[in-house]
N, C-alpha and C positions, 0 to 999 in steps of 0.2 A: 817390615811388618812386625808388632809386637804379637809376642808369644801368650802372652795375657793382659787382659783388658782392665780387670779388676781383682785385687786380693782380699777374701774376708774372713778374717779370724774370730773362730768359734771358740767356743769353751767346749768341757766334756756335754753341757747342759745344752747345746745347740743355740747356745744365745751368743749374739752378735757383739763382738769386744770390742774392731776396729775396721774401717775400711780403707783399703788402700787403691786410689786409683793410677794407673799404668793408660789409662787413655787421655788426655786433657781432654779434648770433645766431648766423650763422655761423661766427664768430671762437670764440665761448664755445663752439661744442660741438668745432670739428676742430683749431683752432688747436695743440694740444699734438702732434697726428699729423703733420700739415703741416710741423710743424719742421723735424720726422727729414727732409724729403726735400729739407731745400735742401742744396746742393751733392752731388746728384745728377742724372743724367740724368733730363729729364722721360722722355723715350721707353723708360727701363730701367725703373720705377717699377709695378710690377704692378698696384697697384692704379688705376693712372690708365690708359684709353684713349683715343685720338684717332678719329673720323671727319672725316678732312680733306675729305668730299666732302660733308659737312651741316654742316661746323665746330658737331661736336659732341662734347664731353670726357665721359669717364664716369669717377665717383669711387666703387667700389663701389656704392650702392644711387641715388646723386643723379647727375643728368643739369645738363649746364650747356652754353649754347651759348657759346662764342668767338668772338674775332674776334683777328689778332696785328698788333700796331701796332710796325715796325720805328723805331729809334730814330738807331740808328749803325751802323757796319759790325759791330761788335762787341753790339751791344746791341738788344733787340726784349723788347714788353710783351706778355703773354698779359692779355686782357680775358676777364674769367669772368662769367656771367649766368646765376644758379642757375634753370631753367627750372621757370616758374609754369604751375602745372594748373588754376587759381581756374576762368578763362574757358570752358573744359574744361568742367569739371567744374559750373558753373554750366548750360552748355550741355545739357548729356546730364540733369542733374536737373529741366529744362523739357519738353526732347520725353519726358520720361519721365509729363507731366500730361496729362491727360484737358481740361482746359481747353484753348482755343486761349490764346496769348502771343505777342503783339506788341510790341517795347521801339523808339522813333523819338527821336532829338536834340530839340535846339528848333525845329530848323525844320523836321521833320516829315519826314525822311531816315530810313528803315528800318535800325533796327540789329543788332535780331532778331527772327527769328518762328521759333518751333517746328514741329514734327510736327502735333499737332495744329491749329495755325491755316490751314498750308496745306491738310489736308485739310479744314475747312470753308471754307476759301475756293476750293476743287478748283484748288490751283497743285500742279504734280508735285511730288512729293518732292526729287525732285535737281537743280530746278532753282533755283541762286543768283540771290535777287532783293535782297539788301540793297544800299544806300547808294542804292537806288530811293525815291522820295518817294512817300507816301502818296496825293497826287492823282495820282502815273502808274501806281499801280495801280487805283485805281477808280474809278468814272465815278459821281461825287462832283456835283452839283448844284445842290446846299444845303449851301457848307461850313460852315454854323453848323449843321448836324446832325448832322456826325460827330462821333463821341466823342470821339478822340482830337485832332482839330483845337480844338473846345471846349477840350476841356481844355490846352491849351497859349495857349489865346489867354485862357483865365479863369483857367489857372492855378489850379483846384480840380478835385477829384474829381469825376465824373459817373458816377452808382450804375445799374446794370442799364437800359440804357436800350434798349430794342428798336429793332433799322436792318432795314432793308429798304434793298439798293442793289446794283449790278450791279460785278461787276470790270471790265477794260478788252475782255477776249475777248466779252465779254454774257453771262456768266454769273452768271444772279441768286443772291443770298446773302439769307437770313434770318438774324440773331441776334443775342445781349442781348447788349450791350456795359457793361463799366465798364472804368472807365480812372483814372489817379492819376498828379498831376506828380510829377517828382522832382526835388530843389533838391539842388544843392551849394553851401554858406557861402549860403545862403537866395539862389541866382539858381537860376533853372530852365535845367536841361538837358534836358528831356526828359520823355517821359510813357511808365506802363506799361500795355498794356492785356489784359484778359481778357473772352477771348471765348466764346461757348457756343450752337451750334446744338440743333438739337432731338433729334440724335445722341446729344451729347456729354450732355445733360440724362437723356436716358432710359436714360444708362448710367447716370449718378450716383443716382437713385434704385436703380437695379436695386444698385445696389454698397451702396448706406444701407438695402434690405431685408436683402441677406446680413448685414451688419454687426450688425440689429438682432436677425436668428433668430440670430444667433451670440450676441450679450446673452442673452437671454432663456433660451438653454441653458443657459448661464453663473450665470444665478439674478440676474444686474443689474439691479438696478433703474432700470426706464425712464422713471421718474417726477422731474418738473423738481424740481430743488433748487438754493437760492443755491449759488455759485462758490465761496463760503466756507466751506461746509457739504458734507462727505460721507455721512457715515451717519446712518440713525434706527434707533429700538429694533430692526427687523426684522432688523438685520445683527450683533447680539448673543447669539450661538451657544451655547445649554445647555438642559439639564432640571433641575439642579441645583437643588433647593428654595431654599438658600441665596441663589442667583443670581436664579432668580425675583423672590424678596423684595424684592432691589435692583432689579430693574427696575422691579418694581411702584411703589417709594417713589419712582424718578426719574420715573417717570410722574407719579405724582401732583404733583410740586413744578414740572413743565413749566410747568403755567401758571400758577403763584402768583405769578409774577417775583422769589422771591426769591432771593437771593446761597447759591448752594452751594459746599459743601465735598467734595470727595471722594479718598476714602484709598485709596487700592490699590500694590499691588510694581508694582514696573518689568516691565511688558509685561502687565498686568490689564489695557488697554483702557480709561484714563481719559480719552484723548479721546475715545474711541467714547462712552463714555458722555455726554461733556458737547456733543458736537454733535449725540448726540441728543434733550436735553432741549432745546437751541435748535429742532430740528425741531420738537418738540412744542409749542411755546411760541406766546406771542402774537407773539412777536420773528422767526418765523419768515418767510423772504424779505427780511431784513433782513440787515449782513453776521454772519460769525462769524469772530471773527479771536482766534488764539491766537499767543500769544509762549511759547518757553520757556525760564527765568528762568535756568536753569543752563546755557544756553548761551549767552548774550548778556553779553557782558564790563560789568562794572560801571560803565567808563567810557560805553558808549553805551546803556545800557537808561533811560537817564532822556530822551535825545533821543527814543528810538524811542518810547516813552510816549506823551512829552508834544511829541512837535515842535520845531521851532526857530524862531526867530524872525531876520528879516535883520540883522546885524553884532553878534549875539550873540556871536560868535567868528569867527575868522579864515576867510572863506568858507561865513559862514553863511548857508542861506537860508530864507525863510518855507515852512516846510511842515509839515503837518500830524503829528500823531504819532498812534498806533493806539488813542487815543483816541477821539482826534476822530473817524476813518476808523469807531469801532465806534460812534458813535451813534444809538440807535435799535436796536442790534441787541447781540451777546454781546463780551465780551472774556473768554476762557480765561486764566487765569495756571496754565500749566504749570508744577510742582514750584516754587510758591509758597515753599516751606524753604529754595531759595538765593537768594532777593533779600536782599540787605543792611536791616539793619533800618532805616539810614539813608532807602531807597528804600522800605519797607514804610512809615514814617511819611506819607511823601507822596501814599502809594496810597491810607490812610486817610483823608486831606483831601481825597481826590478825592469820593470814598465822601463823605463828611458833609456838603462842600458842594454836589456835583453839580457841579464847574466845574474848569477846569482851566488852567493856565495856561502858554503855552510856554519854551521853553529861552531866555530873555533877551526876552521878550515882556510889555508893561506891562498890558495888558486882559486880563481873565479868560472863560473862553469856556465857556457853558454845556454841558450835554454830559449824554444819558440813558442809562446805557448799566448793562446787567445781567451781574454778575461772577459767573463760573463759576470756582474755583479747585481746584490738586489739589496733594495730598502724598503722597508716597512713603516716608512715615515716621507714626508713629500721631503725628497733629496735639496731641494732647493731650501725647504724651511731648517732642515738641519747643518746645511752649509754655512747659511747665514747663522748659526748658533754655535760656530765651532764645535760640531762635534763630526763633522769629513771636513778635511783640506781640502781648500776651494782646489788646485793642483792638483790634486787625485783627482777630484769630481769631475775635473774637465778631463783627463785622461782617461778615465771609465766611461766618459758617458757621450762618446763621439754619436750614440742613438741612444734616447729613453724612450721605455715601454712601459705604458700606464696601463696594468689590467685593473679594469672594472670590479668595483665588488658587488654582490650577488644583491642586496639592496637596490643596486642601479639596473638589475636585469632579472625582476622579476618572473615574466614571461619565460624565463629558462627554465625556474623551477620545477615546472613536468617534464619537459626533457630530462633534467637531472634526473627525479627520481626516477625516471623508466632506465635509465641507464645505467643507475647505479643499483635495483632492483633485478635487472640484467646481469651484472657483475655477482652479485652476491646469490643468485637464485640457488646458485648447486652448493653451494658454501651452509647455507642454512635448510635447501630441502624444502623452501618454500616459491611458490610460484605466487603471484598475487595478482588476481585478476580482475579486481574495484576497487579504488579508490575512491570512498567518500568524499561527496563535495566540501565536507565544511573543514576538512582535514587538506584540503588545499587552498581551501579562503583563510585559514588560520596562517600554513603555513607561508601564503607571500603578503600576509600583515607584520610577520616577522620580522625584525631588523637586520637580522643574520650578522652577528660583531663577531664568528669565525667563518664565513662567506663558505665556499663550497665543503670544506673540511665538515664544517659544524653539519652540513645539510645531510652529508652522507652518514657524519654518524646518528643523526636522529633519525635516519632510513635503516642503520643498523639497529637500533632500539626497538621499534617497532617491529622488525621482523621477531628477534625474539623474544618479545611479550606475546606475539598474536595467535592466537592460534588455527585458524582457517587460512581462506583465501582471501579474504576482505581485509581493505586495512579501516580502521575507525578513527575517530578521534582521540578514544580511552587508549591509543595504541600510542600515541605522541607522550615524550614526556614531560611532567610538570611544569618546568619550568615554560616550553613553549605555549600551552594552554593559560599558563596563570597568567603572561605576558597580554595575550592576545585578551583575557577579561577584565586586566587592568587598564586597559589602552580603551576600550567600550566605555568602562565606568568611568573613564574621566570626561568623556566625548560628550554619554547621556547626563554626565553629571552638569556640565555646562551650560545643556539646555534647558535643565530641572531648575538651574540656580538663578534661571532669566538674567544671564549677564546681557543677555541682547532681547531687544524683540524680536521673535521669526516673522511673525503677521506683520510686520512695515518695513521691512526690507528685502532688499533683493539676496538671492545665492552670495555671488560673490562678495557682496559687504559684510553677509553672517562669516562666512568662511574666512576673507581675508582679517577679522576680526578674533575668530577664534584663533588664528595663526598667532597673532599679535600677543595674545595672552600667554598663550603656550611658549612662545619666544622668553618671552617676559619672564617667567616663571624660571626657564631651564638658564638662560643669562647667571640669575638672580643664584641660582643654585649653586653656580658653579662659580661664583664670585667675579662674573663678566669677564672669564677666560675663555674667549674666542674659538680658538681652537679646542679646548675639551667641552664647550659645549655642540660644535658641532660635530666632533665626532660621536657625542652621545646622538644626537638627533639623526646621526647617518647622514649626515649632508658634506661639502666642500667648505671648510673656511670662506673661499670667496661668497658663494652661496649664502652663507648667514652673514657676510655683511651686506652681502647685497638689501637684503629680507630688514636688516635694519637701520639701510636708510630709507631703504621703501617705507616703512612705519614709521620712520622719526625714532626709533628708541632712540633714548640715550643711555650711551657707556660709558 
């Protein structure tokens, strides 16, 4: 820690000659302001104040203590000390616990105790007992039975250990103590300890009931699940026939153990789905660990894989990669489409031999582990484009699961948002109890191109602009309104522009005529690329060419 932050040399005149910084941090954010004020008066300087009587400067929003070290008759240093809250602030976030806290050096000299320790140990609140040693405040017996003494002489943790012992007035104390050394550069300075009378216990379940009727409201599920693993089927929100189907088939392949594939847009819920076939699985209570492929730089997704091995490279060390960490349990390859095919070869040798081997490491390491992968692009169309090895793809995808996008299962949309209003009710403090009709006719004319993700968060939007219990339309944001009036004005504009007669024909020859046009149009936009025009229109590839032999277009 530096002793001074900032140096600033006065004249006899109190005007500012040079400054000298001792912080870098500091330097890098004021240093261009600071400039402007040498060779001015510090005392004319507005935004700088003096209290001479706490020697304390204030810079606009920062506080710095002083001290002036005179030099020459002419010359005197202002020492600046940007004043540290850490201690503060450490302080007040301990008496703010329910736990007693007690922190003593090494030789057992009181450094701090909070709020609540002195109330279970009945010492006043305002009365100052630190740099007091722990045998002058209790009438201590058997020093090999306090916690904190143990543990400064063993220098290990001691876990909830029950004391029965009297302070020095004779005030007996009950309560479970643990306690923990703390080393700096591995020498012990010191031990912390936590303590807990039968008070402080019978708050802490009372506080872990509220928390848990609050869950339970909430629709959380209370039920133990690995660290690794979030959701199961139950938290996969539809009635959608469609949707059904795909549950039912991840259901079934749960306990097969074999290697799936699954295809969904961006925000379909492809983790949801793949940590809840680890739920259902043999593998389950084992870990689940997912990587995703398009976010991990190419240079390091083969360490994180496979591990390192020591002087593999400059500062390398033996540690494991999410391999080895998933043994026995899943490893997820998120949007499998951006791993380099380079690294795609290697994931297939994992696969064939069941082993793996680290980043500059000569032994090969067995390893059981069941691949869950997913793409965000139809597997099959990326296959055929070299960008997955056809050999991979068949290795991963002994089952594919196609979840639906939210396009395709409209009718869901009020399920979602009651569920997902459900979720968020105690989060935001709002309960909503109507839903405008026309704020649900807008929202399933929606295309939805981030499928459940996007839904939920324009459910988060709306909660906080709204202020009642009603949600409205003015509550949706722009973009989904402007859509849903642009998609009107082109519908009313077609009939305004008498591309057809309505009065000499039937429904479906206006309709399937308007289709045609609009085909025509969106083809034409996209320079008659197939596949980006129909993902703009939210439809199947197959789907738009069906549509354009049915019309005759040609492309």
């Amino acid at each position: 820690m530096k002793l001074v932050d900032i140096v600033i040399t006065l004249n006899k005149r109190n005007v500012i000659m040079s400054i000298d910084w001792k912080n870098e941090q500091l330097e890098r954010i004021y240093k261009s302001t600071w400039d402007t004020y040498i060779n001015k008066n510090l005392e004319n300087i507005s935004d700088i104040k003096i209290n001479k009587n706490i020697e304390d400067l204030h810079w606009k929003d920062e506080a710095f203590m002083y001290e002036e070290l005179k030099i020459s008759y002419n010359t005197k240093f202002l020492l600046l000390k940007r004043k540290d809250y850490k201690e503060y602030l450490y302080e007040q976030s301990f008496d703010r616990m329910n736990d007693g806290v007690q922190i003593y050096d090494k030789n057992s000299s009181l450094v701090f105790i909070n709020k609540a320790s002195k109330k279970i140990s009945s010492i006043p609140d305002d009365e100052d007992i630190t740099g007091k040693y722990l045998q002058d405040l209790y009438d201590i017996n058997d020093y090999s039975y306090s916690t904190v003494l143990t543990t400064l002489r063993t220098q290990a943790p001691v876990i909830n250990r029950f004391d029965v012992f009297k302070l020095k007035n004779g005030v007996n104390i009950t309560s479970v103590n643990t306690a923990y050394p703390i080393f700096y550069n591995e020498e012990l300075v010191g031990a912390i300890s936590f303590d807990q009378d039968v008070n402080v216990i019978s708050d802490n379940i009372k506080k872990f009931e509220s928390i848990k009727k609050t869950m339970m409201e909430q629709g959380v599920s209370l039920n133990s699940r690995t660290k690794d693993s979030k959701y199961n089927f139950f938290d996969i929100i539809g009635k959608n026939d469609e949707l059904l189907e795909t549950i039912e088939l991840a259901k079934k392949v749960s306990s097969q153990d074999c290697n799936v594939l699954i295809y969904g847009e961006t925000g379909t819920g492809k983790e949801m789905f793949a940590q809840s076939i680890h739920e259902e699985s043999s593998r389950k209570g084992k870990k689940f660990i997912a990587i995703n492929c398009a976010a991990v730089p190419e240079t390091l997704i083969e360490s994180m894989l496979f591990g390192t091995a020591r002087g593999a490279f400059t500062g390398s060390v033996d540690r494991a990669g999410l391999l080895e960490e998933a043994n026995g349990g899943t490893l997820f390859l998120d949007e499998l489409n951006s791993m380099s095919l380079g690294m795609q070869s290697k994931i297939l040798r994992v696969i064939q031999e069941n082993s793996i081997r680290r980043v500059g490491g000569e032994k090969d390491i067995k390893i059981n582990v069941r691949f869950i992968s997913s793409c965000n692009e139809d597997p099959y169309k990326i296959t055929s484009e070299n960008l997955l090895r056809k050999d991979l793809f068949y290795r991963l995808s002994t089952v594919i699961i196609e979840i639906p996008p939210l396009r395709n299962r409209i009718n869901d949309i009020e399920v979602l948002i009651k569920y997902c209003l459900k979720q968020y009710k105690h989060k935001y403090f709002k309960n909503v109890d109507h839903i405008d009709e026309s704020v649900i006719k807008i929202l399933k004319s929606y295309k939805w191109p981030g499928n459940v993700r996007e839904l939920f968060h324009v459910v988060e939007y709306a909660l906080n602009v709204m202020e009642g219990s009603s949600w409205k339309v003015s509550h949706l944001p722009k973009y989904i309104t402007n859509s849903y009036r642009e998609n009107n004005e082109i519908a009313i504009s077609y009939i305004k522009d008498d591309n057809i007669n309505l009065y000499k024909n039937n429904l479906q020859y206006i309709m399937d005529s308007y289709e045609s046009d609009i085909l025509k149009k969106v083809l034409d936009h996209y320079g008659y690329n197939i596949s980006k025009a129909a993902s703009s229109l939210g439809i199947k590839r197959q789907s738009l060419q069906y549509r354009i032999k049915k019309y005759g277009i040609v492309v």
